[in-house]
C-alpha positions in Angstrom: -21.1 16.4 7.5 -23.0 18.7 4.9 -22.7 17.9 1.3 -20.5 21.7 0.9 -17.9 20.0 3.3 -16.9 17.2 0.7 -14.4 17.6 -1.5 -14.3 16.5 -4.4 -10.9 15.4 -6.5 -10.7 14.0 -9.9 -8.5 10.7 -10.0 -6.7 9.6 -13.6 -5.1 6.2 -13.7 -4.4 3.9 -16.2 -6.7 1.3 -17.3 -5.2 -1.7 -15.4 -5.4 -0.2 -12.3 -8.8 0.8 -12.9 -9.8 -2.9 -14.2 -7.6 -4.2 -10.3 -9.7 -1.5 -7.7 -12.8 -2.1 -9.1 -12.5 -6.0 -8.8 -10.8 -4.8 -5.3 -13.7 -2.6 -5.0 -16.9 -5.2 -6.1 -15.0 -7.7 -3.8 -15.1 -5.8 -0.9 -18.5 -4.1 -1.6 -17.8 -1.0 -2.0 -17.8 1.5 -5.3 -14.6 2.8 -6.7 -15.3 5.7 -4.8 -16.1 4.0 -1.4 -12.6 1.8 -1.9 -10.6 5.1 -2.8 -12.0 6.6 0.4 -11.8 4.0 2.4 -7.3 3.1 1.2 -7.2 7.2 1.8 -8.3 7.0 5.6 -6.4 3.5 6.0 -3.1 5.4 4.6 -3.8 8.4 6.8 -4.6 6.2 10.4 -0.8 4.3 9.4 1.1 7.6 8.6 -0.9 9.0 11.8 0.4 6.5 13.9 3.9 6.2 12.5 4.6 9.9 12.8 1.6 11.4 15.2 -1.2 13.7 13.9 -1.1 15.3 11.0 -1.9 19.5 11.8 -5.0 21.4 10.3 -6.0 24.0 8.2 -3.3 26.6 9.1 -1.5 24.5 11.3 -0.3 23.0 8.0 3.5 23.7 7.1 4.1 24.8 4.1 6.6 22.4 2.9 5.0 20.2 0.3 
């Protein structure tokens, strides 16, 4: 994967949760960023297998 196929989204939360998935986060040995990655992909694979792939790019309805 080339660096101009990342995405990059900005995340607000509120303090507390910040303080919790960074402890998360040091605990597990990962940044912030690596633990928000890695919870995405681990809440994608469980949708995924509850309700079969998700479509692509165009394949995408338009309902959300």
């Amino acid at each position: 994967m080339q660096k101009k196929d990342i995405k990059h989204i900005g995340l607000r939360m509120v303090p507390q949760l910040y303080q919790k998935i960074k402890y998360i986060a040091g605990h597990e040995g990962r940044s912030i960023n690596g633990q928000a990655y890695y919870l995405i992909q681990k809440c994608i694979r469980e949708f995924e297998k509850e309700n079969g792939p998700i479509p692509l790019d165009d394949q995408t309805p338009d309902k959300f």
